[in-house]
PDB file as gemmi writes it, atoms N, CA and C in Angstrom:
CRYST1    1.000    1.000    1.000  90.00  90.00  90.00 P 1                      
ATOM      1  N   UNK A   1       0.844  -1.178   0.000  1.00  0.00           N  
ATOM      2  CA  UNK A   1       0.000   0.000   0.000  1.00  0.00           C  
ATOM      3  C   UNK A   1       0.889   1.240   0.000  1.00  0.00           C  
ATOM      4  N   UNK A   2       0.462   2.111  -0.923  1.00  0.00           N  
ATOM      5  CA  UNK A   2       1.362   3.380  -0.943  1.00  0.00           C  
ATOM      6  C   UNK A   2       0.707   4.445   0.067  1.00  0.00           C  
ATOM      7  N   UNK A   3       2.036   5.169   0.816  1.00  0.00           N  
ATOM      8  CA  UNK A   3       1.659   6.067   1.628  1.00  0.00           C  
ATOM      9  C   UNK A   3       0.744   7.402   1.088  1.00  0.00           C  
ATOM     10  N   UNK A   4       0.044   7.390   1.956  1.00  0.00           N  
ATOM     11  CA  UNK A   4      -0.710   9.065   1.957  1.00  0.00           C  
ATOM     12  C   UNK A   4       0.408   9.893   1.448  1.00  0.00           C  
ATOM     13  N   UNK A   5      -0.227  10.861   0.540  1.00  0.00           N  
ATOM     14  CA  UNK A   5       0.536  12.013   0.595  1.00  0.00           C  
ATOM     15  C   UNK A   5       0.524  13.160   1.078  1.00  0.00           C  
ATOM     16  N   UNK A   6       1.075  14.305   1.136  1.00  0.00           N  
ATOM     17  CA  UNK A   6       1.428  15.355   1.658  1.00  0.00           C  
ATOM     18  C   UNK A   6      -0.443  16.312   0.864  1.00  0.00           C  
ATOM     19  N   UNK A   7       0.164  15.852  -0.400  1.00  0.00           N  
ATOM     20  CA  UNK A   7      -0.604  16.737  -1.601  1.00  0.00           C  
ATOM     21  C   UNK A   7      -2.526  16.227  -1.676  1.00  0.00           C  
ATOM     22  N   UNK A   8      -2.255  14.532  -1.237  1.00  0.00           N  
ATOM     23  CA  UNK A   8      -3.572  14.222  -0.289  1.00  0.00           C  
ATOM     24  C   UNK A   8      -4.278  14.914   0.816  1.00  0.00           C  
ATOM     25  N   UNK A   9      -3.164  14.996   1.942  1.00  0.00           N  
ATOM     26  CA  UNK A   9      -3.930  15.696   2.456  1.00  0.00           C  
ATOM     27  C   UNK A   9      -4.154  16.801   2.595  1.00  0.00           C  
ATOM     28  N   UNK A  10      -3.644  17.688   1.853  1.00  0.00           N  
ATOM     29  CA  UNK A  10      -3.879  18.941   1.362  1.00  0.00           C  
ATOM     30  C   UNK A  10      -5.720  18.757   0.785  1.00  0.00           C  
ATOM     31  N   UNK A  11      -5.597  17.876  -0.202  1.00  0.00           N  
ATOM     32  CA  UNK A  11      -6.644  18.113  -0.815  1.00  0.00           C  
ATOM     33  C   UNK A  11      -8.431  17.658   0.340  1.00  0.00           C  
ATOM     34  N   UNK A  12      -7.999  16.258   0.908  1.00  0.00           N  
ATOM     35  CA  UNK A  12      -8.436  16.252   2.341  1.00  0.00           C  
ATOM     36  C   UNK A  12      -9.325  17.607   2.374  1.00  0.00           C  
ATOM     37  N   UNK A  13      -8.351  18.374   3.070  1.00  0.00           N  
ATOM     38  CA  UNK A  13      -8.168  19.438   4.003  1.00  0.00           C  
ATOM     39  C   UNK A  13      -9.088  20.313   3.539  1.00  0.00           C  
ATOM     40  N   UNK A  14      -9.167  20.588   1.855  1.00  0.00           N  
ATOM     41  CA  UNK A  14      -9.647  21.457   1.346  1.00  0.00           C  
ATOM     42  C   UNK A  14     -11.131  21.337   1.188  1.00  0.00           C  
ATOM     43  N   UNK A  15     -11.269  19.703   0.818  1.00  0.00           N  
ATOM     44  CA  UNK A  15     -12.637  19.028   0.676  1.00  0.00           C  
ATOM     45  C   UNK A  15     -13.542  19.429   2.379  1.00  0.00           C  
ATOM     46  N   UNK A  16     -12.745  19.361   3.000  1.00  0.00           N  
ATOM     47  CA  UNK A  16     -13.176  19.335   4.257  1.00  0.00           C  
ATOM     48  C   UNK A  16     -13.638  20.921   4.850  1.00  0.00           C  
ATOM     49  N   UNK A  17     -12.752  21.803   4.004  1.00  0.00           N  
ATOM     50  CA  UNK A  17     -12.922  23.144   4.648  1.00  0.00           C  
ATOM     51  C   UNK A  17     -12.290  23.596   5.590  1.00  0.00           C  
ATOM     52  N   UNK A  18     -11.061  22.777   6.116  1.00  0.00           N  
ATOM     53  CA  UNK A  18      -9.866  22.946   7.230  1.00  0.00           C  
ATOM     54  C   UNK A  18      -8.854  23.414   6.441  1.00  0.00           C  
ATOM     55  N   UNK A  19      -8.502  24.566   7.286  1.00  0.00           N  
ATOM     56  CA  UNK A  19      -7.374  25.594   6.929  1.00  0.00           C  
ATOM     57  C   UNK A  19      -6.176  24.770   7.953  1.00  0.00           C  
ATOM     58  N   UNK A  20      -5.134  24.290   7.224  1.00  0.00           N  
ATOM     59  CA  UNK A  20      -3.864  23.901   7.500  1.00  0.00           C  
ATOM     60  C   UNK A  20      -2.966  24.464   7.651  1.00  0.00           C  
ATOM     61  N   UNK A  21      -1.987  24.907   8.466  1.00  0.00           N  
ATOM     62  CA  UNK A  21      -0.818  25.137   7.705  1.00  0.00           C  
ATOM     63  C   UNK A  21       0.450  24.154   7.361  1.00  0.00           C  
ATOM     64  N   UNK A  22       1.598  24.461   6.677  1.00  0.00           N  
ATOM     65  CA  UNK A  22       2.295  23.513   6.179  1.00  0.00           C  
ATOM     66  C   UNK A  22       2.666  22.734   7.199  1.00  0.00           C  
ATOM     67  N   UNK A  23       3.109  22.608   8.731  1.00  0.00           N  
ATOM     68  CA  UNK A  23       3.399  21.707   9.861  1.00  0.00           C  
ATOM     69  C   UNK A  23       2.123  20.669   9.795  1.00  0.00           C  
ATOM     70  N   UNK A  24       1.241  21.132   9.920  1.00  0.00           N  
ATOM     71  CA  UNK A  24      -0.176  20.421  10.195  1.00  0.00           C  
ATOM     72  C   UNK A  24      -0.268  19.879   9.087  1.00  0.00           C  
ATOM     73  N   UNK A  25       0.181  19.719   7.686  1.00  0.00           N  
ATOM     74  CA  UNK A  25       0.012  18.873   6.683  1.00  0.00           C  
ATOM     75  C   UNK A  25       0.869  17.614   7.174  1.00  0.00           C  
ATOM     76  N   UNK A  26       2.392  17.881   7.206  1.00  0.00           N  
ATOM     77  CA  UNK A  26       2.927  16.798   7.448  1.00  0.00           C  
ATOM     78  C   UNK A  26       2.940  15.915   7.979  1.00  0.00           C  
ATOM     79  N   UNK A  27       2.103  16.461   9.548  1.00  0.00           N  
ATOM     80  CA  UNK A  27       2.468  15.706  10.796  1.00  0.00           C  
ATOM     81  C   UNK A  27       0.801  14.973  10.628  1.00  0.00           C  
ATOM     82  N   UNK A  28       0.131  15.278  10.101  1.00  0.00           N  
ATOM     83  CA  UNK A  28      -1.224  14.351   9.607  1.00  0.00           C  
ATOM     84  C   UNK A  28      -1.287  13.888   8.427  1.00  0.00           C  
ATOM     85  N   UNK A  29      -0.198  14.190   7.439  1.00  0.00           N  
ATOM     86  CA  UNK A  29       0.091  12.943   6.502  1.00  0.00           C  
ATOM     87  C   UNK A  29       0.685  11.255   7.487  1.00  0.00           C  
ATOM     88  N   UNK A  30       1.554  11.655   8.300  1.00  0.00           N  
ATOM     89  CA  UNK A  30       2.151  10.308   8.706  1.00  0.00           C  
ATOM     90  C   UNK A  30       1.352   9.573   9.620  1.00  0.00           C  
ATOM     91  N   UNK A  31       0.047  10.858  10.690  1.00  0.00           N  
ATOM     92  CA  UNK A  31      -0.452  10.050  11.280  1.00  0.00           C  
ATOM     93  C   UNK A  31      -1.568   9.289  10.477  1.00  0.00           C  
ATOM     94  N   UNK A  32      -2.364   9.912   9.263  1.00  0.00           N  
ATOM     95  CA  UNK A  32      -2.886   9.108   8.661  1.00  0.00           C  
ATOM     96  C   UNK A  32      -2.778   7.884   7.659  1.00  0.00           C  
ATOM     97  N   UNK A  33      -1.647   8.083   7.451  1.00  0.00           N  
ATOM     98  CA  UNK A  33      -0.620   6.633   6.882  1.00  0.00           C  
ATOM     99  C   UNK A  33      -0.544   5.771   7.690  1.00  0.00           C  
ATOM    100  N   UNK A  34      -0.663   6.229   8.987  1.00  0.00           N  
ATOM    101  CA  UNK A  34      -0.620   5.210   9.932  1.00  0.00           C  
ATOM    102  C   UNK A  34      -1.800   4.257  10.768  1.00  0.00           C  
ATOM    103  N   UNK A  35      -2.885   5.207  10.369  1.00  0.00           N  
ATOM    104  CA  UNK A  35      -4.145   5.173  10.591  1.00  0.00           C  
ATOM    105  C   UNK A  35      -4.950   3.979   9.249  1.00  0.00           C  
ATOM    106  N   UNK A  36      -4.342   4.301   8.048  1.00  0.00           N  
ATOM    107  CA  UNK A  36      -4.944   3.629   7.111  1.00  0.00           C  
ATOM    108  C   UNK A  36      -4.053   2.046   7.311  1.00  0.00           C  
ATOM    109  N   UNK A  37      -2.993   1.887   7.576  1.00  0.00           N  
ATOM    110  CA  UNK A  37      -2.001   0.691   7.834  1.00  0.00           C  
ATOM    111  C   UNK A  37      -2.829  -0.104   8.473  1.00  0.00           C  
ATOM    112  N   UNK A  38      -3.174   0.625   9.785  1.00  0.00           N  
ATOM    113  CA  UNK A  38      -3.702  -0.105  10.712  1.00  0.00           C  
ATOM    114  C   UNK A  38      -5.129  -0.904  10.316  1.00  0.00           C  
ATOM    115  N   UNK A  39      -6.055   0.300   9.491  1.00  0.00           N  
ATOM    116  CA  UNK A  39      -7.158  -0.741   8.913  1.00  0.00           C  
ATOM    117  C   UNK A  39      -7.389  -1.877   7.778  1.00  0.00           C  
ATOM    118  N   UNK A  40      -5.765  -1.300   7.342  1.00  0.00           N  
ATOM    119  CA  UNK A  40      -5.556  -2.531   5.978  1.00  0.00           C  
ATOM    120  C   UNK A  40      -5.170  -3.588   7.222  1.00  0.00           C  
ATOM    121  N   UNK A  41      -4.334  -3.689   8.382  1.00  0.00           N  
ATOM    122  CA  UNK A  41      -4.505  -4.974   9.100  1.00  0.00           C  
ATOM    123  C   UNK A  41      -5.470  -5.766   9.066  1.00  0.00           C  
ATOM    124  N   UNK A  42      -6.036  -4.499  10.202  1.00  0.00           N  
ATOM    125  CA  UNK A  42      -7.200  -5.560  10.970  1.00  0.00           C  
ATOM    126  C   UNK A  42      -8.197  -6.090   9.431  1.00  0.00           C  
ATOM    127  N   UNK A  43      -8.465  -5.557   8.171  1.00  0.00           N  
ATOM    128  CA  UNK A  43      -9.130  -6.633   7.248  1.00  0.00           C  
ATOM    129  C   UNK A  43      -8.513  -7.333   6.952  1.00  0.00           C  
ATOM    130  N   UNK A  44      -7.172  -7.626   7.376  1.00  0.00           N  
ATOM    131  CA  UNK A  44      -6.364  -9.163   6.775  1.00  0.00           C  
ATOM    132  C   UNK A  44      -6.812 -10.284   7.860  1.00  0.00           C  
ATOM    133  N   UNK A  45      -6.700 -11.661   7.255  1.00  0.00           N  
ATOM    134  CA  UNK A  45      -7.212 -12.450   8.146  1.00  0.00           C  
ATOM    135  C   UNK A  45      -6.116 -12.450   9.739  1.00  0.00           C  
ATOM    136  N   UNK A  46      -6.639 -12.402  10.619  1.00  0.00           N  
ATOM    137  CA  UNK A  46      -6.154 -12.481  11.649  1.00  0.00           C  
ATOM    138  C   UNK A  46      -5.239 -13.636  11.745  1.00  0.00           C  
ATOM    139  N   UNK A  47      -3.475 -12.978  12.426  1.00  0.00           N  
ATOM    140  CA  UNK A  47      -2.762 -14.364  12.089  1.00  0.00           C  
ATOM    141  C   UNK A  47      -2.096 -14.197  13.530  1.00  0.00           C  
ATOM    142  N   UNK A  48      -1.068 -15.525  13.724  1.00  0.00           N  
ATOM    143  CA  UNK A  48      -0.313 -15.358  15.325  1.00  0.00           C  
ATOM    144  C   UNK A  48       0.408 -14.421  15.624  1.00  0.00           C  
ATOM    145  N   UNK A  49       1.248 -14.016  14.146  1.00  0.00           N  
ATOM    146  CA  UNK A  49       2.087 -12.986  14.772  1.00  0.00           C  
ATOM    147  C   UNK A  49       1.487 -11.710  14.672  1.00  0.00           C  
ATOM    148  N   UNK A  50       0.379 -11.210  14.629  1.00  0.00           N  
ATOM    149  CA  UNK A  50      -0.117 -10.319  14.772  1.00  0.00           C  
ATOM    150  C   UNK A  50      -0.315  -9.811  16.430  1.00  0.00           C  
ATOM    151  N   UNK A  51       0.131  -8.750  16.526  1.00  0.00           N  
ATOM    152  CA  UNK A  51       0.192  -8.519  18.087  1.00  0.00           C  
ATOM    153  C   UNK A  51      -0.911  -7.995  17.978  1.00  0.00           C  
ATOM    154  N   UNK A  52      -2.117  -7.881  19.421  1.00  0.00           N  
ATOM    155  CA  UNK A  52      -3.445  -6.927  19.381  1.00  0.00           C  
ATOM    156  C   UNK A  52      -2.917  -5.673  19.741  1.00  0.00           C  
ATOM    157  N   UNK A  53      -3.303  -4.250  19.581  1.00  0.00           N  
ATOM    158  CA  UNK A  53      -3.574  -3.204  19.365  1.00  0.00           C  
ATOM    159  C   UNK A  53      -4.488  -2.724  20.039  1.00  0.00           C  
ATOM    160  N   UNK A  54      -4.331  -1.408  20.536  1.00  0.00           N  
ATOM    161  CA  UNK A  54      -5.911  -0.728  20.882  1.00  0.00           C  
ATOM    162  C   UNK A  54      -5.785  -0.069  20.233  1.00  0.00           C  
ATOM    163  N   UNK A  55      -4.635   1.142  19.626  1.00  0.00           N  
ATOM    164  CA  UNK A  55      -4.823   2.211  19.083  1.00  0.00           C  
ATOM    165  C   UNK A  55      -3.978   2.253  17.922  1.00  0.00           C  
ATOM    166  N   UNK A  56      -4.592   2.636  16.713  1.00  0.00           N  
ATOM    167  CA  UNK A  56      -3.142   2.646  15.452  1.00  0.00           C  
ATOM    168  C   UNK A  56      -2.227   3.773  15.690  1.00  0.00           C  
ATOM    169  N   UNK A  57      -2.137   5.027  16.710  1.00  0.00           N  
ATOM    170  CA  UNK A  57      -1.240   5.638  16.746  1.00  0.00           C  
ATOM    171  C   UNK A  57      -0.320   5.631  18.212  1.00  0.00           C  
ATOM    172  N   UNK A  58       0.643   5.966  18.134  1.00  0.00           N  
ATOM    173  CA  UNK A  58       1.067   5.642  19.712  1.00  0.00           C  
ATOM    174  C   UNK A  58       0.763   6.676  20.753  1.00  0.00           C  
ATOM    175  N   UNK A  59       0.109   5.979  22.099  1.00  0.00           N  
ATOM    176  CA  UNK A  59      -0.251   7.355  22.814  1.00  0.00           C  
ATOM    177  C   UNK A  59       0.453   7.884  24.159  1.00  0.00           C  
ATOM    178  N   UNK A  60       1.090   8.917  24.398  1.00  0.00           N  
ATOM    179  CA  UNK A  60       1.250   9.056  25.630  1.00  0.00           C  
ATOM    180  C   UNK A  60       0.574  10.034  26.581  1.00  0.00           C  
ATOM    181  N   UNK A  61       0.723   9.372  27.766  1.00  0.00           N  
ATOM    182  CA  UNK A  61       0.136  10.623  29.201  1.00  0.00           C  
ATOM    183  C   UNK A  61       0.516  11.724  28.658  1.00  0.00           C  
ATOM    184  N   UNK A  62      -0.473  12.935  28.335  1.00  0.00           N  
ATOM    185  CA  UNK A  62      -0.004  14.081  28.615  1.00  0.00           C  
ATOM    186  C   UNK A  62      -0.642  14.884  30.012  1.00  0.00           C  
ATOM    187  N   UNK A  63      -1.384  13.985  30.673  1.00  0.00           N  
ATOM    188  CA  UNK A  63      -1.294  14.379  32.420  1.00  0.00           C  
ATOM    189  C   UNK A  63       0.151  14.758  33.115  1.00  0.00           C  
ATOM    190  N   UNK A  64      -0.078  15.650  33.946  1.00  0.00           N  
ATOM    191  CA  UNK A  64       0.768  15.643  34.940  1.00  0.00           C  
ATOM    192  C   UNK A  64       0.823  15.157  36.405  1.00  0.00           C  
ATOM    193  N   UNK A  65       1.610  14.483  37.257  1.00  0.00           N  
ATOM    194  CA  UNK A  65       1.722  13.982  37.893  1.00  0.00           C  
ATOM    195  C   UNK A  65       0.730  14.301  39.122  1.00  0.00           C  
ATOM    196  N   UNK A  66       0.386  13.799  40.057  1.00  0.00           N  
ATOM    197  CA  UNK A  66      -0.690  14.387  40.919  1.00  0.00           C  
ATOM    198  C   UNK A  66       0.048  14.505  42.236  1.00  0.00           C  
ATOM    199  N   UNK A  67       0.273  16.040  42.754  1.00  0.00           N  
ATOM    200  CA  UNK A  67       1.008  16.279  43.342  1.00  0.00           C  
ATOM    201  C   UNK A  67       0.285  17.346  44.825  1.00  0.00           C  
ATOM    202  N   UNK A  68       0.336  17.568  45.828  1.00  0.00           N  
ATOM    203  CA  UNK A  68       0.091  18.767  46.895  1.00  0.00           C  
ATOM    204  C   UNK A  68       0.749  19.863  46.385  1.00  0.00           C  
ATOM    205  N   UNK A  69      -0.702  20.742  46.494  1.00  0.00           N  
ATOM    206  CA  UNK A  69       0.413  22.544  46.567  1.00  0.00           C  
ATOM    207  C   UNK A  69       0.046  23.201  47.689  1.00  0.00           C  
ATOM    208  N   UNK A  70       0.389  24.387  47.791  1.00  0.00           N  
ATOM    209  CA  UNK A  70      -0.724  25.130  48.659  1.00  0.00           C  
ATOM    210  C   UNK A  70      -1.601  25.603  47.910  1.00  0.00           C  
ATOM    211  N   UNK A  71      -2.631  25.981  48.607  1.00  0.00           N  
ATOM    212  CA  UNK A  71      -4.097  26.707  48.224  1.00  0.00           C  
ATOM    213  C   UNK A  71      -4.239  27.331  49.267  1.00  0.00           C  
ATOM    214  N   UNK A  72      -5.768  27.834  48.476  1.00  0.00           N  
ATOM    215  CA  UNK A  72      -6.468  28.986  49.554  1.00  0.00           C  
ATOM    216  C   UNK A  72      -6.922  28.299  50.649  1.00  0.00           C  
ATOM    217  N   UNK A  73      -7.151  28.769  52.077  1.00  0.00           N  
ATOM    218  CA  UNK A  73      -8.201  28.109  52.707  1.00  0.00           C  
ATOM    219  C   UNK A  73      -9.195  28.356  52.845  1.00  0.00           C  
ATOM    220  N   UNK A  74     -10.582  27.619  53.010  1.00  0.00           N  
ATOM    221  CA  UNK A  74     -11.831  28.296  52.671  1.00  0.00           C  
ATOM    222  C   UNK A  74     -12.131  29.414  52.866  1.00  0.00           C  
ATOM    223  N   UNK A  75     -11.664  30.243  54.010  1.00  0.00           N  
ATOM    224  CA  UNK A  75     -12.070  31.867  54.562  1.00  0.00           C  
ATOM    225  C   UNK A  75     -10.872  32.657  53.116  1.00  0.00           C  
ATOM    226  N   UNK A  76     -10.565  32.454  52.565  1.00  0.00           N  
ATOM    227  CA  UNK A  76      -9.363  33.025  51.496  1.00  0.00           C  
ATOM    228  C   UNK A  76     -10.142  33.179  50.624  1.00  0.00           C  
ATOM    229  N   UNK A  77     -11.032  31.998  49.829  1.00  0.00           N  
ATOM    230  CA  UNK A  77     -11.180  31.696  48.856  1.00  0.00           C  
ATOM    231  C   UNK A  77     -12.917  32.384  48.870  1.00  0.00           C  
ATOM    232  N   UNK A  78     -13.266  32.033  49.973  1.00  0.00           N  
ATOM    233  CA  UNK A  78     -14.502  33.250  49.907  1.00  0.00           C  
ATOM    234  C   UNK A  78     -14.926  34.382  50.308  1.00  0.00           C  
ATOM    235  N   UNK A  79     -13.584  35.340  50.651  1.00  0.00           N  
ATOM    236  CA  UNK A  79     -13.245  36.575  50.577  1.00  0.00           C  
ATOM    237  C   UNK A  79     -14.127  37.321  50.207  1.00  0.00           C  
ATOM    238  N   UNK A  80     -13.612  37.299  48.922  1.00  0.00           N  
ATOM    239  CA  UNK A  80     -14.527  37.948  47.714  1.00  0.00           C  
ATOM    240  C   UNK A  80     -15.506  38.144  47.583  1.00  0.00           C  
ATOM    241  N   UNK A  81     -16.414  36.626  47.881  1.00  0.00           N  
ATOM    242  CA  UNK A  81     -17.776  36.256  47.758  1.00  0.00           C  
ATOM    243  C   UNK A  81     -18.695  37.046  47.838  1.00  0.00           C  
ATOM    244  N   UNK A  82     -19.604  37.759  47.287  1.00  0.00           N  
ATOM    245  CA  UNK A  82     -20.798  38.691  47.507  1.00  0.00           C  
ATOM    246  C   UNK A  82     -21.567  37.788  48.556  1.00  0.00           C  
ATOM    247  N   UNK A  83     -21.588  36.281  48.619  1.00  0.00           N  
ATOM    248  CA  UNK A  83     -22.189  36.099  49.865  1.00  0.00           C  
ATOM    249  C   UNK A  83     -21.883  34.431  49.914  1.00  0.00           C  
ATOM    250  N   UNK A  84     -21.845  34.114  51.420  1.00  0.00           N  
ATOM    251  CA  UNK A  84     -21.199  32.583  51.440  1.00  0.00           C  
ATOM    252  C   UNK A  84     -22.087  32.405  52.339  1.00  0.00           C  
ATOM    253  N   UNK A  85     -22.178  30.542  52.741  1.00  0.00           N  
ATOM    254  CA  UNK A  85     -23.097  30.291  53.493  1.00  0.00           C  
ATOM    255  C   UNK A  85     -22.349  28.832  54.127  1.00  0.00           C  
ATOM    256  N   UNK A  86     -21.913  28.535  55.245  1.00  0.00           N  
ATOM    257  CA  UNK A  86     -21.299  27.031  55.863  1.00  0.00           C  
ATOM    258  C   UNK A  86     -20.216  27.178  54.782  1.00  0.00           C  
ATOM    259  N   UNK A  87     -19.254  27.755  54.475  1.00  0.00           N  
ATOM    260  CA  UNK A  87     -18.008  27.437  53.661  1.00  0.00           C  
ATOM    261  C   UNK A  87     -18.575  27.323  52.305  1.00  0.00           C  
ATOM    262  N   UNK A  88     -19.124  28.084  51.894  1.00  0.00           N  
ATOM    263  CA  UNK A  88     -19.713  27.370  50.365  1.00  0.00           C  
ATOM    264  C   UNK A  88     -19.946  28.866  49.806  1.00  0.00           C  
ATOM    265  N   UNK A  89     -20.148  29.007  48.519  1.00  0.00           N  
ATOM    266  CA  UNK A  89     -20.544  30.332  47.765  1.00  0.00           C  
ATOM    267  C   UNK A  89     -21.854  30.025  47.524  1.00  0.00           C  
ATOM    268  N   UNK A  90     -22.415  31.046  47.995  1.00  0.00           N  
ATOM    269  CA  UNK A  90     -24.248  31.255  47.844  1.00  0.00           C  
ATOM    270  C   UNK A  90     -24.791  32.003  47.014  1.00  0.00           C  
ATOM    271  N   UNK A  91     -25.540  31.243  46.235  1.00  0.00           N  
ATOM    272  CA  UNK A  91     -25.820  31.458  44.991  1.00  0.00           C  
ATOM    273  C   UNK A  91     -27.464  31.613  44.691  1.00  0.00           C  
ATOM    274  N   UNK A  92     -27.969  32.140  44.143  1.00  0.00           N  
ATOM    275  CA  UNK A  92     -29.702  32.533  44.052  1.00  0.00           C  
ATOM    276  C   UNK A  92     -29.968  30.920  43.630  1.00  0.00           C  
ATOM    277  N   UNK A  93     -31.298  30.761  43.597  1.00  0.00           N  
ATOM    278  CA  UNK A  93     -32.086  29.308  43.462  1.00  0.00           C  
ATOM    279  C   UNK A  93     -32.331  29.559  41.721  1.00  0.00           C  
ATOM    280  N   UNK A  94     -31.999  28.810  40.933  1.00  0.00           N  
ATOM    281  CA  UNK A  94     -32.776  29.367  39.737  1.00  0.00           C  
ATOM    282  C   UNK A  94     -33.715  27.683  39.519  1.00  0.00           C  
ATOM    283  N   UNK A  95     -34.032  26.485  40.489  1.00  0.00           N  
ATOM    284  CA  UNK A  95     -34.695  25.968  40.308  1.00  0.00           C  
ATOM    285  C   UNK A  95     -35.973  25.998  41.397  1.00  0.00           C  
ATOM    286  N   UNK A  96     -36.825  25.165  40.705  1.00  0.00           N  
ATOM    287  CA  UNK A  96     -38.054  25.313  41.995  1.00  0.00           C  
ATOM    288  C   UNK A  96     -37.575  23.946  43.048  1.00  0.00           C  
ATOM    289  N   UNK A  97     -38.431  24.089  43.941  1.00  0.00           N  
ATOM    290  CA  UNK A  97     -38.054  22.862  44.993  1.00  0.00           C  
ATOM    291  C   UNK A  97     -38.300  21.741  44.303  1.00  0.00           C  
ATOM    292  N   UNK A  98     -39.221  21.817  43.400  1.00  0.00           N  
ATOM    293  CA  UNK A  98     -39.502  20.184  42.832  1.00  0.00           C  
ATOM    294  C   UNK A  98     -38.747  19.387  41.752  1.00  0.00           C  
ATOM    295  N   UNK A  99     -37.543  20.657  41.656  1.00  0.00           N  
ATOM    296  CA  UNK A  99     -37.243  19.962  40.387  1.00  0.00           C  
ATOM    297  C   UNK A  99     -36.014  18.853  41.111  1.00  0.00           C  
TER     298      UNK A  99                                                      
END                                                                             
């Protein structure tokens, strides 16, 4: 199978009505080369050395680690407040009781 091209997905892009610029062509030519690979697999008959997959592109955490900082403490943080009530910001009702 021949790779996507550059000039593909240009045209893609255009069919689509997405304004690219030249970085964003390239870097979604290869991921979609990689994307189409993956579905010419999975229609081949399933064989042993086929490793399973979840995703045809590779993914990493872009989370950051979960860490303590300081913060405000509640009397800090509702300072401001036009009006607080038990540690909480008090806010008008905009439903009825029944809902």
């Amino acid at each position: 199978m021949s790779a996507i091209t550059r000039a593909e997905v240009a045209h893609l892009a255009r069919l689509s009505r997405l304004a690219l610029g030249e970085d964003e062509l390239d870097h979604l030519a290869a991921q979609l080369d990689q994307i189409i690979s993956a579905v010419a697999r999975v229609q081949e008959v399933a064989a042993e050395d086929i490793p399973p997959t979840s995703h045809a592109l590779p993914l990493t955490n872009v989370y950051r680690a979960d860490e303590n900082r300081p913060s405000l403490t509640p009397e800090q943080a509702l300072a401001g407040a036009p009006a607080a009530e038990e540690q909480r910001f008090r806010v008008p009702r905009i439903l009825d009781e029944e809902a």
